[in-house]
C-alpha positions in Angstrom: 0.0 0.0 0.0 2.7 2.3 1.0 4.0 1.7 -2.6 1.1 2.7 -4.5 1.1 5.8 -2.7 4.3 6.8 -3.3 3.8 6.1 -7.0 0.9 8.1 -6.5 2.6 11.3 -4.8 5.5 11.0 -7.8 3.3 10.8 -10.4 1.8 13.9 -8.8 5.5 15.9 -7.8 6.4 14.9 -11.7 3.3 16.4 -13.4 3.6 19.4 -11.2 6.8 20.3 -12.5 5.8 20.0 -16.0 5.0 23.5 -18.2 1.7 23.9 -19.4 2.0 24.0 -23.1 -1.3 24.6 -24.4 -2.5 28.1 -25.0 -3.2 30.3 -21.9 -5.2 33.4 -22.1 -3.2 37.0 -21.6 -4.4 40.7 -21.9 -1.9 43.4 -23.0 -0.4 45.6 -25.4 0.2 44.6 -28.9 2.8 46.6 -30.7 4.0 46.7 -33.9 7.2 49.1 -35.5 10.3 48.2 -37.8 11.6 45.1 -36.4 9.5 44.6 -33.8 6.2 43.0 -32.6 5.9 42.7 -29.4 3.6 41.5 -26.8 3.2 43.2 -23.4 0.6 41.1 -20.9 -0.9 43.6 -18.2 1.2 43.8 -15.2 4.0 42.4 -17.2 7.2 45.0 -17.0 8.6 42.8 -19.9 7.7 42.6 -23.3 7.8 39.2 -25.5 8.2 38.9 -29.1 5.0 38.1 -30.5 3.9 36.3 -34.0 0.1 35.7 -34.7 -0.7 32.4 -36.7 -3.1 33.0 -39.7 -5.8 32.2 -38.1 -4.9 34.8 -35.3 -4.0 37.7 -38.2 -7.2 37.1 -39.5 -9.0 37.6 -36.0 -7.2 40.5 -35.3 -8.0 42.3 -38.5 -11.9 41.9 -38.1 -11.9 43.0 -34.1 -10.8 46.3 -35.2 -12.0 48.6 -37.0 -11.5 49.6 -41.1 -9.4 52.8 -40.1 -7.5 51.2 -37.2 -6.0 48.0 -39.2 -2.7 46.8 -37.7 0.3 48.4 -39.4 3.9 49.7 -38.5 3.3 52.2 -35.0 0.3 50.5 -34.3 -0.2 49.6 -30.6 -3.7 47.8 -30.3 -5.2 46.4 -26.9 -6.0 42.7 -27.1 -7.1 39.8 -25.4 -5.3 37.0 -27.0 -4.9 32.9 -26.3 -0.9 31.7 -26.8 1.8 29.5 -26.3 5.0 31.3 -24.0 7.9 30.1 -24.9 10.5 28.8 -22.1 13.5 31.9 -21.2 15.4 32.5 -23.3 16.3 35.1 -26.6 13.7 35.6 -28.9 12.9 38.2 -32.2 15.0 40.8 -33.7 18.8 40.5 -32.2 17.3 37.9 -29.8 16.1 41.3 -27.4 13.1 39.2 -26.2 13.1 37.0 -22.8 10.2 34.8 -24.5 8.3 34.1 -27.5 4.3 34.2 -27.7 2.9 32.4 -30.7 -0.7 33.7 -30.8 -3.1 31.4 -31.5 -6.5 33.5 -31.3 -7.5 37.3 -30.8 -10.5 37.0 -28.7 -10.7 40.9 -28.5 -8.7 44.1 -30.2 -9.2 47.9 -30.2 -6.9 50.4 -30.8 -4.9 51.3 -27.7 -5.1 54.4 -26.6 -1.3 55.9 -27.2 0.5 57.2 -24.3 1.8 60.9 -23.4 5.3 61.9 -23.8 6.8 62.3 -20.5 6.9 66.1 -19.4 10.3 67.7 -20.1 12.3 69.3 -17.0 11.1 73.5 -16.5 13.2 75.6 -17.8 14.9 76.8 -14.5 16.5 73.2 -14.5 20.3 73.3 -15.8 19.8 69.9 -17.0 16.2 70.7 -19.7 18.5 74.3 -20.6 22.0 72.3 -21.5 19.2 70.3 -23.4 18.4 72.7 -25.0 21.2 74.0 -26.3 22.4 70.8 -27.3 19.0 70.5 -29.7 19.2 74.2 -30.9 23.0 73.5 -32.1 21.9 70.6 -33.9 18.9 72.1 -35.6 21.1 74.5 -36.7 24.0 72.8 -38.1 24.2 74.0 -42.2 22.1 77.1 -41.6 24.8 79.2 -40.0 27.8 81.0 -41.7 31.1 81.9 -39.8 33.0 79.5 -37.4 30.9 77.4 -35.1 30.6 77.9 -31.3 32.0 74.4 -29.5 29.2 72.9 -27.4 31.2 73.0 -24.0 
């Protein structure tokens, strides 16, 4: 008896330490630029390379609507199902700790794009030495004469 139940208990240890591989269900941000797609679930400070499956492109397309289809800048709120990838180095220059490999869109609607952060008041040294720095470069080609060094 005591045999069976430690079959039992490491038949039970064993599956517990298995990874789930069928699709799970996340909620995030959805990006898309020049070499990069990404997938950011909510409360997630990572992002993970995403690819959608046909299936998945074809979903995501007819949740959203005719002027909002998914192109380069797009960022587009979604509930998807997918597969995560183990750790490890995913998408372009392998800058991704995982891979997702969407398998459905179950919702999409274009995200709502963030502000830029506030720049420093001008009494700071720091936003005026940034400012110089941007009015030198705007410049460069329109003056005449010798140019002033930056330090």
């Amino acid at each position: 008896m005591n045999r069976i139940a430690a079959i039992i208990a490491l038949t039970l240890a064993l599956a517990a330490c298995t990874t789930h591989s069928g699709p799970q269900r996340y909620t995030g941000i959805y990006a898309i630029a020049f070499e990069m797609q990404a997938f950011t679930a909510d409360g997630s400070g990572e992002s993970w390379w995403a690819t959608l499956e046909p299936q998945a492109q074809a979903e995501l397309k007819a949740a959203l609507p005719a002027n909002a289809a998914p192109r380069f800048g797009s960022r587009i709120r979604a509930e998807v199902e997918g597969r995560l990838s183990e750790p490890g180095h995913y998408g372009h220059l392998a800058a991704y700790p995982r891979h997702l490999t969407i398998t459905r869109v179950l919702s999409a609607k274009p995200a709502r794009r963030r502000r830029p952060a506030k720049i420093a008041t001008k009494s700071s040294a720091a936003a005026s030495r940034a400012a110089s720095v941007l009015e030198h470069f705007m410049n460069i080609g329109q003056r005449s004469g010798p140019r002033k060094p930056l330090v």
